[in-house]
N, C-alpha and C positions, 0 to 999 in steps of 0.2 A: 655287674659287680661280682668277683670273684672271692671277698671275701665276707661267706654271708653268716661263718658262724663270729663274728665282731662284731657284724652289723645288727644280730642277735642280740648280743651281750649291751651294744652303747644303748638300744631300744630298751632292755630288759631293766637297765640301770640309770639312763636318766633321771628319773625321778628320784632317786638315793644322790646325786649331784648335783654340786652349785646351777644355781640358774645363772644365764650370762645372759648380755642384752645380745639382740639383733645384731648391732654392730662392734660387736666382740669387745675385747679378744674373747676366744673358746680355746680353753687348755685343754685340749684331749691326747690323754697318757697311752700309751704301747708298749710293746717287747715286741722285737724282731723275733719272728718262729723259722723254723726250717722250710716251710713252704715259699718264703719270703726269699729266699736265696736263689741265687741263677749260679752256674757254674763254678765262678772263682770265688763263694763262698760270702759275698755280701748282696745288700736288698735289691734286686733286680727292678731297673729304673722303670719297668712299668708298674710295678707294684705301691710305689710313689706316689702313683696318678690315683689308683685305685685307692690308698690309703686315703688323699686329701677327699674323694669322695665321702669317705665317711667323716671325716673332719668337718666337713662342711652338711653333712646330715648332723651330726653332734650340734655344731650352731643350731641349727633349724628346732632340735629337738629341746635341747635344753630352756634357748629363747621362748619356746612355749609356741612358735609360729608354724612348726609343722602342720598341727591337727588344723587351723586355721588354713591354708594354703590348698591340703587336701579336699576340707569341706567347700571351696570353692570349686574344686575340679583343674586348679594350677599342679602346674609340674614346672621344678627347674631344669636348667640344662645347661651344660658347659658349649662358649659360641667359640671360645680361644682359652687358650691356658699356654706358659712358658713355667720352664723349672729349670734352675740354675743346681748344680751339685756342685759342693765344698769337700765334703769328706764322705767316708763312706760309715754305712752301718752293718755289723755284723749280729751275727747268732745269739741271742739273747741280752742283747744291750738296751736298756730301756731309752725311750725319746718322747717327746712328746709334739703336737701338730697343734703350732699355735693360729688359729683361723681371727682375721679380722676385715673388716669392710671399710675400704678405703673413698668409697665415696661412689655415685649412682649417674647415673643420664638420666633419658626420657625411658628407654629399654633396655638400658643394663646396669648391670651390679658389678663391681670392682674388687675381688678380694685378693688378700695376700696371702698366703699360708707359709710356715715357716718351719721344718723339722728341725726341731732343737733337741741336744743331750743335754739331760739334766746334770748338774754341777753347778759348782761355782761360780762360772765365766757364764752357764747356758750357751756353747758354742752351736753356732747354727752350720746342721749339716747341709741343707738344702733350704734354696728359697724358691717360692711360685707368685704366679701372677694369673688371677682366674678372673674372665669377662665370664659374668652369667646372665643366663634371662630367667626369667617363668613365663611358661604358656597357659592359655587358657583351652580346654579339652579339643575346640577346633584346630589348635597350633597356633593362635591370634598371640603376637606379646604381651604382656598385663602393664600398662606402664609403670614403673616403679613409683612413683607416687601414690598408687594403691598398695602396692605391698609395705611400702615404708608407715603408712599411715594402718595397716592393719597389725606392724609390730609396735607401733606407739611413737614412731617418726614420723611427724608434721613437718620438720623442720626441712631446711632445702637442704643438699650433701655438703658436707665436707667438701673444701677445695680440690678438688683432684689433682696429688703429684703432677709435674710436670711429666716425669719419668713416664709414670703412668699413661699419661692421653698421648705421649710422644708413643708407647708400645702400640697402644690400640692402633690409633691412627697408622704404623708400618703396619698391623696384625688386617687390618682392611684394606689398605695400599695391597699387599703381598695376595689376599683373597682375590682383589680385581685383577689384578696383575696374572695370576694364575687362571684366571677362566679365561683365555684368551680364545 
């Protein structure tokens, strides 16, 4: 993760901010800075990726499920991720990364994330689509019914988008398909 002095700051101030559940939304606010830019003067699309990263530590943190997850000796991990660009962002335009969980399997987590400017409309600059796991310290998956059940979700998920299991399903089609 490249950007560590944020990841500083969401750590140092969670606790001064709303709690959000496990399965969001997580409103986490920004400002485009100068490092964030590539060439032509807007957010260079891997920086995107790295952004939702902490977007998705924010959830973790806020929900109160980090220190839980850590004291187990779990680590998340991105298996796939897609991100769609609408518009662009430039040099100190505030936005914000709306994080939510769209619903789980036996090994994986489902979220959406969403670069929104704030305004009236909230137009959405970019949208994501994140398959995650956690590992346990060997690399073993945790099935999600532990982790759901260590943020206070008993319950089974949410129906998963159609859209949703139709990406995965191509995102493990395209994995097989490439190891040939």
């Amino acid at each position: 993760m490249n950007l560590f002095l944020r990841l500083a700051w969401l750590m140092v101030t969670a606790r001064f901010r709303p709690r959000c559940d496990m399965l969001g939304p997580c409103r986490t606010r920004f400002r485009v800075w100068l490092t964030d830019l590539d060439v032509l003067g807007h957010v260079n699309n891997g920086v995107y990726l790295s952004l939702m990263d902490l977007g998705r530590v924010d959830l973790l943190l806020r929900s109160c499920v980090l220190a839980k997850v850590r004291a187990r000796g779990w680590h998340p991990v991105v298996a796939a991720e897609t991100i769609q660009f609408r518009r662009s962002l430039t040099l100190f335009q505030p936005f914000v990364i709306d994080t939510r969980v769209l619903g789980w399997d036996d090994r994986s987590i489902f979220l959406e994330q969403r670069f929104v400017r704030p305004g009236k409309e909230g137009e959405t600059i970019a949208l994501s689509m994140i398959r995650g796991r956690f590992l346990t310290k060997d690399g073993s998956p945790v099935p999600m019914s532990e982790l759901m059940a260590l943020s206070g979700h008993n319950e089974s998920s949410p129906e998963i988008p159609d859209w949703v299991r139709r990406w995965n399903e191509d995102m493990q089609a395209a994995t097989r398909e490439g190891g040939r």
